[in-house]
C-alpha angles and dihedrals in degrees: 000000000000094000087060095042090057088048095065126103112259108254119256115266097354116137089256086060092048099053093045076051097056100043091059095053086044086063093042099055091048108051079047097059089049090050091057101035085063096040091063093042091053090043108125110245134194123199151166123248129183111188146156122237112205096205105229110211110173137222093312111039134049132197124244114222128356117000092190101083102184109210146177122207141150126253134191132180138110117332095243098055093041089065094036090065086033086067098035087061095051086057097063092030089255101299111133117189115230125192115226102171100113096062111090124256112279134047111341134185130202137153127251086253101056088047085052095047084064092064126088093203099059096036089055090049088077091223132115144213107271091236116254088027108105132050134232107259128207124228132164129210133187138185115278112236116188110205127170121235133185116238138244137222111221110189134141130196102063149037122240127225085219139019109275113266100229115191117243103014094211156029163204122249129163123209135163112281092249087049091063089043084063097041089057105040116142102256094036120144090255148316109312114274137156115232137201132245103271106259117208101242100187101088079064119112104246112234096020127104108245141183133217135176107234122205113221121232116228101230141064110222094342096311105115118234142180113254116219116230127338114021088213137083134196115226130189127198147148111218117223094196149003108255125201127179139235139180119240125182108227134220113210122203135181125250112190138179110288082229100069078054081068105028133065097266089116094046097057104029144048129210105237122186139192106239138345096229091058083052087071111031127179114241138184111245112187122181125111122348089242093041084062104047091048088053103064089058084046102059104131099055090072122103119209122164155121136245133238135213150191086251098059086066090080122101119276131195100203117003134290121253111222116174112232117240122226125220107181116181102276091225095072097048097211121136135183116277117274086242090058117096104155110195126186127197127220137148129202112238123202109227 
């Protein structure tokens, strides 16, 4: 009957029993393959990282210094999600940003693993700092100020028949609150301004109005800051004359009160300097091709020197700073580049 038929054993060796055969290896090897495919995602794996956090610092705060922090540190975890942040870092070449806008303004410390702990991608990862793997690592913050400040055209090469019309005329920058401070210290070169990178004016056409595009430089008197918004200027100017430079070695003399001519000062004190070197400095001079060239066999009609006072008669611990002043013949029109600011030091010394 064909209950009963169903109900017998396969035969040995028959093809029935050779397929049932072959289905249950086909499990077995299966379920086997699964069992070690997540064993070896769940093996536990340590391994070496060297990476680069980008300290991330919001809208308020800024960070002084570098804000790249290369690091090594050890990592374990499974072995999957070792490789998965492995190859999320070589997509980036290793840098990993960290956000460290919740730590107060000042010096700050922190261990590799806190700074890691504020990324998604490594704590996704699954995977941990190896304990005694990673250092303790220094960053400072400070407060964001946003100030505007007018521009400046830097060029060379020419003089203009007006002053240069820069647009816009001023910007934005943003700086930690100690870096104004110490843009607008008293002292200081100058008002804050932003200038441009010098442009060459001598390939211009004299007497004719012209246009250039002007890069902006990042700093204010040498302090860097962050410009707001575009890095570029327009600036429009109509050159008088052609400019060229020269360098001219200086010789700096002393002008003092008439009274000290009449009075005791030189009795009593004596004129010390730094260094004899400082005393003659070599200086770029610009102005006309011809005026230049005159210059060199005119040395000795120009005037450069510094002025005393009663005031410099007061003690000093170190030496005073006076800036030299420059005379050149009025007939040759040349004048020291804008970049030149020769200084001497001296001190007077009671006998």
């Amino acid at each position: 009957m064909p209950g009963d038929y169903n109900n017998q054993a396969i035969k040995r060796f028959s093809r029935h029993w050779w397929v049932a055969r072959g289905q249950s290896l086909f499990w077995v090897v299966l379920v086997t393959v699964l069992v070690w495919v997540y064993a070896d995602m769940e093996f536990t794996q340590t391994q070496e990282f060297n990476v680069v956090l980008d300290l991330k610092t919001g809208p308020n705060l800024i960070c002084m210094g570098n804000k790249e922090m290369a690091v090594i540190f050890k990592a374990q975890g499974n072995r999957n999600g070792v490789d998965k942040f492995e190859q999320f870092l070589k997509g980036r070449n290793h840098h990993l940003t960290v956000d460290v806008s919740e730590y107060s303004p000042g010096r700050n410390s922190a261990t590799i693993e806190e700074l890691l702990g504020k990324n998604e991608v490594f704590n996704a990862a699954g995977i941990s700092i190896v304990p005694g793997s990673s250092a303790e690592l220094h960053f400072e913050l400070d407060r964001v100020v946003t100030k505007t400040v007018p521009v400046q055209f830097e060029f060379t090469g020419a003089k203009l028949t007006t002053p240069a019309n820069v647009q816009p005329k001023a910007v934005d920058i943003r700086c930690g609150s100690s870096q104004w401070k110490e843009i607008d210290a008293p002292g200081a070169s100058g008002p804050p301004a932003v200038k441009t990178q010098a442009v060459n004016l001598r390939e211009f056409q004299a007497g004719k109005p012209q246009t250039v595009k002007a890069q902006l430089v990042a700093e204010i008197n040498k302090v860097p800051v962050e410009i707001v918004g575009p890095s570029t200027v327009s600036v429009d100017f109509q050159i008088e004359q052609i400019t060229s430079s020269a360098q001219v070695k200086l010789n700096v003399r002393v002008l003092t009160p008439r009274s000290w001519m009449e009075d005791s000062t030189w009795k009593e004190y004596e004129l010390q300097i730094s260094e004899k070197v400082e005393w003659q400095p070599t200086v770029k001079v610009v102005g006309p091709q011809e005026a230049l060239e005159q210059l060199t066999s005119r040395a000795k009609d120009i005037k450069a020197f510094i002025e005393l006072n009663d005031d410099d008669k007061a003690p000093v611990d170190s030496w005073n700073t006076r800036s030299v002043i420059v005379h050149f013949p009025r007939d040759l029109k040349v004048e020291l580049d804008p970049t030149e600011n020769p200084t001497v030091k001296f001190k007077m010394v009671k006998k």
